[in-house]
C-alpha positions in Angstrom: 24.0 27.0 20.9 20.9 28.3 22.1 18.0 26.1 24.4 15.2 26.7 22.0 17.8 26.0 19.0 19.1 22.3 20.4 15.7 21.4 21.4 14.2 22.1 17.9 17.7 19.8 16.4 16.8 17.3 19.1 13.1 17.2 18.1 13.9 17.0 14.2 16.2 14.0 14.6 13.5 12.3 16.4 11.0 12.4 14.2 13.4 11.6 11.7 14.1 8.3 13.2 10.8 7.9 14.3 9.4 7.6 10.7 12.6 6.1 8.9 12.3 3.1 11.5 9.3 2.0 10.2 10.9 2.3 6.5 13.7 0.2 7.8 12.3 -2.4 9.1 10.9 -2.8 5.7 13.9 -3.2 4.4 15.3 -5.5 6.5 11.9 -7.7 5.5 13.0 -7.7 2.1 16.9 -8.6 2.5 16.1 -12.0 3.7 14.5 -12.3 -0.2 17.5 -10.8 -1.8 20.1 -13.1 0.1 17.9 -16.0 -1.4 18.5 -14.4 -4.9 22.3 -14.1 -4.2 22.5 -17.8 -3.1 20.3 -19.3 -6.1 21.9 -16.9 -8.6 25.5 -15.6 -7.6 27.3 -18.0 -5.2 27.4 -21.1 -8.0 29.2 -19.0 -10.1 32.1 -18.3 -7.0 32.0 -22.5 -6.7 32.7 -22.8 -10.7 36.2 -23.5 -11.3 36.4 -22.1 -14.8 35.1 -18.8 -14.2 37.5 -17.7 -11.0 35.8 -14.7 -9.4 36.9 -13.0 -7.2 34.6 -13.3 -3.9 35.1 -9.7 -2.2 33.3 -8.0 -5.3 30.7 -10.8 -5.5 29.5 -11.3 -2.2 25.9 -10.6 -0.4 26.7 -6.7 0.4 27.7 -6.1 -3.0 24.7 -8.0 -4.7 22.6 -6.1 -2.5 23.8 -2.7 -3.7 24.3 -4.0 -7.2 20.8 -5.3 -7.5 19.0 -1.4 -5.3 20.9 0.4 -8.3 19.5 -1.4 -10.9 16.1 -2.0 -9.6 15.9 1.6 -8.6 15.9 2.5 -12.4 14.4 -0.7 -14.3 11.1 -0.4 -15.6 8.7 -3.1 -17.3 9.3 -2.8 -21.0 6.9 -5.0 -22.4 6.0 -8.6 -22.2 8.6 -9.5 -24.0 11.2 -7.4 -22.4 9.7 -7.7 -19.1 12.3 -5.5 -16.6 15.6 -3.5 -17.7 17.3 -0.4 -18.0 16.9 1.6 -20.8 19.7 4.2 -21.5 17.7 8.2 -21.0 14.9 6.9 -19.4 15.7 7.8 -16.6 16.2 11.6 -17.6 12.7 11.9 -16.2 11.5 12.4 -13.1 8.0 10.7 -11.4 5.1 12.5 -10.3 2.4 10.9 -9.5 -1.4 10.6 -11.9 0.4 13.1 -14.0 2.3 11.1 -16.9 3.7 13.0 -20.0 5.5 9.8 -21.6 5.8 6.3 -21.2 8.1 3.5 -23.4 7.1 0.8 -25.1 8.0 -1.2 -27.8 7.2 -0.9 -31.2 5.1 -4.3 -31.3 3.2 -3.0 -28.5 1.7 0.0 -30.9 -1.7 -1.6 -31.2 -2.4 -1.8 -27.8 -4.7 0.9 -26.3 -3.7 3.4 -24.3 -5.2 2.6 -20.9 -3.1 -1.2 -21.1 -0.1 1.1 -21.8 -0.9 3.2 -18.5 -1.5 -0.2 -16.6 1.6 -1.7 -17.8 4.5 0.7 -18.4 6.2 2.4 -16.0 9.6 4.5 -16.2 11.3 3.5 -12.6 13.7 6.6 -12.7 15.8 9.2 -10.0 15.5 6.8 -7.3 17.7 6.6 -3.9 20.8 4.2 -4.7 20.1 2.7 -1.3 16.4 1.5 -1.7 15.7 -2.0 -2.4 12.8 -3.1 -4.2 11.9 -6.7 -4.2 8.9 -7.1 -6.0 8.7 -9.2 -8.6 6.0 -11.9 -9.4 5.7 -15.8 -10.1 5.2 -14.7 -14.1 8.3 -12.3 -14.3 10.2 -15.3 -12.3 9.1 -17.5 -15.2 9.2 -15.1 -18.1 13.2 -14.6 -16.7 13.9 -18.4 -16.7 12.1 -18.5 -20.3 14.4 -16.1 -21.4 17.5 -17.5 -20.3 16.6 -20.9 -22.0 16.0 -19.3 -25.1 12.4 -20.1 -24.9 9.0 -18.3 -25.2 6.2 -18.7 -22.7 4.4 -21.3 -25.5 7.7 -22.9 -25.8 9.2 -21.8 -29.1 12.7 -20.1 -29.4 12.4 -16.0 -29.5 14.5 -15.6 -32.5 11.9 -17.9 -34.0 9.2 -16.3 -32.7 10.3 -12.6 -33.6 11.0 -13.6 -37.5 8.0 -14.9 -38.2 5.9 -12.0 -36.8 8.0 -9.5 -38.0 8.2 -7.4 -34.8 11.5 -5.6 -33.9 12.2 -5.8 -30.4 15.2 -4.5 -30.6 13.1 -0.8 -30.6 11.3 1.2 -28.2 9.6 3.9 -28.6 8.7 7.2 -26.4 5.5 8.1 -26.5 3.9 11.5 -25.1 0.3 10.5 -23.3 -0.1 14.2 -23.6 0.9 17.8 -25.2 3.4 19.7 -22.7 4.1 23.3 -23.0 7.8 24.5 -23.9 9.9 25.1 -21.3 8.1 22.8 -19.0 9.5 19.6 -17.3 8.5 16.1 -18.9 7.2 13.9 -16.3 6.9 9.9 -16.0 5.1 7.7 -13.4 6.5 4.9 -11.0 2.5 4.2 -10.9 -0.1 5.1 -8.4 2.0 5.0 -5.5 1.7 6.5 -2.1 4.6 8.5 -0.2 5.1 5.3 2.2 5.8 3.4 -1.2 7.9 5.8 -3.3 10.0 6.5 0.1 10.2 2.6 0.7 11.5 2.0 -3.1 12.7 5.1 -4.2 13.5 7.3 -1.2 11.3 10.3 -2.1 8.0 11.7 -1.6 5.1 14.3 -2.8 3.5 16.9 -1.1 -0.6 16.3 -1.0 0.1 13.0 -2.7 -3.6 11.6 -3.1 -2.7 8.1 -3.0 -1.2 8.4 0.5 -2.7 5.9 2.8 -2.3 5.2 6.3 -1.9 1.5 8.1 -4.0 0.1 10.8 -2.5 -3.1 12.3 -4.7 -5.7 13.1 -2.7 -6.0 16.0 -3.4 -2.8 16.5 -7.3 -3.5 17.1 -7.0 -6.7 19.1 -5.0 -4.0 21.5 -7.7 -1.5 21.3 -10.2 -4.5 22.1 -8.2 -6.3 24.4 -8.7 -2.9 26.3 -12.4 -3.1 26.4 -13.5 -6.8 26.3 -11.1 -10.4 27.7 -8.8 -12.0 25.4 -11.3 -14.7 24.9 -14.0 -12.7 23.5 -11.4 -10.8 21.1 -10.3 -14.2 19.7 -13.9 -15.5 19.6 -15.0 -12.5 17.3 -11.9 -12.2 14.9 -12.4 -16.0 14.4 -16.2 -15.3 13.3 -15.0 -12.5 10.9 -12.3 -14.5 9.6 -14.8 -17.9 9.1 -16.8 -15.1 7.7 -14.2 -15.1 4.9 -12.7 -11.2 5.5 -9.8 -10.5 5.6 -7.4 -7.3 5.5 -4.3 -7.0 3.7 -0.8 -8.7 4.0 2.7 -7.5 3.9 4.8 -10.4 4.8 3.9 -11.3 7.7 1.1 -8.6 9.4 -2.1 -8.2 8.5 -3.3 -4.7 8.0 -6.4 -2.2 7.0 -6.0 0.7 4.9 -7.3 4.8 5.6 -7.9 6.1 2.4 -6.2 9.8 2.0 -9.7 10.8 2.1 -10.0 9.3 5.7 -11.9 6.4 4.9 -11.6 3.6 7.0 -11.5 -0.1 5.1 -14.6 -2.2 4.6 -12.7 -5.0 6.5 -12.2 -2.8 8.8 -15.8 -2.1 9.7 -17.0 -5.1 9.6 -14.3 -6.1 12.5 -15.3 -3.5 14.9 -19.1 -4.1 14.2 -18.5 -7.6 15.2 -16.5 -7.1 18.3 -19.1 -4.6 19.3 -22.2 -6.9 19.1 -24.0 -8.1 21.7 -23.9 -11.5 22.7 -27.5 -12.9 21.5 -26.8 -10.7 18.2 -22.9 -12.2 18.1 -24.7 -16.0 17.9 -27.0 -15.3 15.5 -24.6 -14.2 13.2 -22.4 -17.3 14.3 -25.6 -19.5 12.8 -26.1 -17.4 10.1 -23.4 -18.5 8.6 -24.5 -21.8 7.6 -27.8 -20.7 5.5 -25.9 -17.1 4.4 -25.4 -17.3 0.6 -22.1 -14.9 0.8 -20.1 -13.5 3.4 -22.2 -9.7 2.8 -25.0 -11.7 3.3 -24.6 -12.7 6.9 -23.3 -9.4 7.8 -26.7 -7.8 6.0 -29.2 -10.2 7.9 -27.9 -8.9 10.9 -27.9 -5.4 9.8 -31.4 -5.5 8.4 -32.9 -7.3 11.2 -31.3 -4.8 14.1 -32.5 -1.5 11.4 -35.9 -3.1 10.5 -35.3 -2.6 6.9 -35.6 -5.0 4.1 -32.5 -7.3 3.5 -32.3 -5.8 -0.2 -31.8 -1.9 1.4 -29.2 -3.3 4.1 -27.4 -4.6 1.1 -27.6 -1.1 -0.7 -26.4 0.7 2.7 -24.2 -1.9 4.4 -21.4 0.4 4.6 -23.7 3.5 6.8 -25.2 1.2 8.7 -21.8 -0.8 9.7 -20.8 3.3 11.2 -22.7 2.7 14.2 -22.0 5.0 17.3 -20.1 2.1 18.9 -18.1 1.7 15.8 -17.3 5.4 15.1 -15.9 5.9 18.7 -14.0 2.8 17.9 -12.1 4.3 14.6 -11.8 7.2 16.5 -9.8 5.4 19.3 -8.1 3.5 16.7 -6.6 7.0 15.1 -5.7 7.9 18.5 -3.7 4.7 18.8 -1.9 4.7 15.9 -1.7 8.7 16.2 0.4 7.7 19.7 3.1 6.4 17.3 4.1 9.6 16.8 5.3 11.1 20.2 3.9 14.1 22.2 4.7 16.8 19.7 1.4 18.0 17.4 0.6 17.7 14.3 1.3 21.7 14.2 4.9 21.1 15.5 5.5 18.4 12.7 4.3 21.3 10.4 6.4 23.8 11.7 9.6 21.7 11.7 8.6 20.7 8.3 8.5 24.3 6.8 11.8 25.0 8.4 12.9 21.8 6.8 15.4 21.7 3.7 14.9 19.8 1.0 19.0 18.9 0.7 18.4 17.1 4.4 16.6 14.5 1.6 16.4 11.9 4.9 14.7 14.3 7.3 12.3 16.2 4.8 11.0 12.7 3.6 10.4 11.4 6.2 8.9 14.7 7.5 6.8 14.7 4.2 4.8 11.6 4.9 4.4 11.8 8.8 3.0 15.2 8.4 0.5 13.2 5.7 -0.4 10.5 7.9 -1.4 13.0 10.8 -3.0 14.7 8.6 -5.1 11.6 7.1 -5.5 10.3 10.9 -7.5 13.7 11.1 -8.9 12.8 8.3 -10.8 9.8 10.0 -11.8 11.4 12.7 -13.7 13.2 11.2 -15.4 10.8 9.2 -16.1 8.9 12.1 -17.9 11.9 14.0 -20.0 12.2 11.0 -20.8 8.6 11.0 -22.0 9.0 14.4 -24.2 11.7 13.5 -25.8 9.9 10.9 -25.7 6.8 13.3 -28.2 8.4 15.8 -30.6 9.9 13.0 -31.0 6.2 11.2 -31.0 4.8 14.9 -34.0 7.4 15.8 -35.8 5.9 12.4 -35.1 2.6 13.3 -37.1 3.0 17.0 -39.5 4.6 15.2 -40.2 1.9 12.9 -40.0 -1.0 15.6 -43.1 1.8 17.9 -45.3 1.7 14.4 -44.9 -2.4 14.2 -46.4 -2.9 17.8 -48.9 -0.8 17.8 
């Protein structure tokens, strides 16, 4: 085997396990869920004397397979259905904003079509070995309704099916759309990005538009614990946080979301412009709090009094006049950072590898798919951020201006 040949093998499986880690870890986040399930649901029935199971088909590894078969191609039927399998539904493959069909119920015909796009999704051609653990407080109760025999307003089904006269034994296929002959006949999992259809499904789009990148929090305490003491990172996420902000949770991080477009998350901003304040600026905020009618509020005082604009104008432009020079080099530090994640090899080698890439090695082009998209969205970012500065020193030019016109 050739030098240049074993270092391109070496470098796929790399980034292979470089981007799969993340997926698996996960995964092991959601087994501690499933072993719950198996324990509440599966291991009375080995403890009933009548029944007799036998334990080696019923135990935690085969619930766990059992359960990523049949959630990779369940779908939410209806209200009344909630989640099953449907026999053919899963003849169609996902791709994503671009339905063809959906199922429903025949009762469900009178609702419009934009609840039927909300609400119905055909889960279908998924990996065998990806879990998917979602599943809310209502479905939990709906379930345990439906194994008593009991509606959510306490009546029996049977009863409540006869008198309204709805068949529920039914669905129906329905095509959101005409499709030519000859042409395949999509469904959607939903609006998902490539991190979430490789995470539940184990596949992923080219130029997915719903593709998003993930900024730790932990993450930016780093990047600030770089420029400022632990003291006054902890002293300004506790403002933001008393501020009521927040970013977005997945277990247990905390997180901000880049938009495919590049665009960082409110939250986000806000963070970085309060790290970055200056001290007298930083207690003024602190006491703002207290008279503030809202959480923007406080944030636009601040911005309106260091812009010299009306409060009402701060309001209208919070989000350009949060991109401050200080903030912009920030995000771009940031996208470093979390660029770092991936090694010393470019975004033009990921390409490269990609291209060369076959779509039978499912595990490798996959995983290829979405790091290639998160470079590319990280790039993204950058750029928004070097425009943001741009438009940072215009508004701060205007701003200098104004305050020379007040004193004389």
């Amino acid at each position: 085997m050739s030098l240049c040949l074993f270092s391109g093998l070496l470098m796929m499986l790399i980034l292979c396990f470089q981007e799969l880690s993340s997926i698996r870890q996960t995964v092991k986040q959601d087994k501690p869920l499933m072993y719950e399930d198996w324990k509440e649901s599966i291991l009375p029935l080995l403890d009933s004397t009548p029944l007799k199971f036998k334990s080696e088909y019923f135990g935690v590894e085969e619930y766990f397979a059992a359960k990523s078969l049949i959630a990779s191609r369940s779908f939410e039927i209806d209200d009344y259905h909630g989640f099953g399998m449907v026999p053919l539904a899963d003849l169609f493959n996902h791709k994503t904003g671009a339905e063809d069909v959906h199922f429903t119920s025949t009762s469900s015909d009178h609702e419009s079509q934009s609840d039927a796009d909300d609400n119905y999704y055909v889960h279908a051609d998924a990996g065998d070995d990806e879990i998917s653990t979602e599943k809310s407080q209502l479905d939990r109760e709906e379930s345990s309704a439906s194994r008593n025999g009991t509606n959510a307003s306490g009546g029996s089904d049977l009863e409540s099916s006869s008198v309204s006269g709805e068949d529920h034994t039914v669905l129906q296929m329905i095509m959101v759309k005409d499709v030519a002959v000859g042409v395949e006949v999509f469904n959607t999992y939903g609006l998902l990005g490539n991190a979430a259809l490789l995470h539940r499904y184990g596949f992923t789009e080219p130029d997915n538009s719903y593709d998003i990148v993930n900024i730790d929090l932990e993450l930016v305490l780093q990047w600030s614990s770089s420029l400022f003491s632990s003291r006054h990172s902890r002293a300004r996420l506790s403002l933001w946080q008393r501020l009521g902000y927040s970013g977005c949770d997945s277990q247990d991080a905390e997180y901000f979301e880049i938009t495919s477009d590049g665009e960082p998350q409110s939250e986000l901003l806000i963070l970085l412009y309060i790290m970055l304040l200056p001290e007298d600026a930083y207690r003024k905020l602190d006491l703002t709090i207290s008279t503030a009618g809202s959480q923007d509020e406080a944030i636009c005082v601040c911005l309106s009094e260091k812009n010299n604009i009306p409060l009402e104008k701060a309001t209208e432009m919070i989000k350009e006049l949060l991109l401050t020079e200080s903030v912009c080099k920030a995000l771009h530090s940031l996208a470093d950072l979390r660029e770092s994640f991936y090694g010393l090899n470019s975004k033009k080698d990921d390409i490269e590898v990609l291209r060369c890439c076959s779509i039978r090695d499912r595990k490798l082009y996959h995983s290829l798919v979405l790091r290639v998209s998160e470079r590319r969205i990280l790039e993204k970012l950058r750029t928004c951020a070097a425009i943001g500065m741009k438009s940072s020193l215009k508004t701060t030019k205007i701003s200098s201006l104004r305050k020379r016109l007040k004193r004389n």
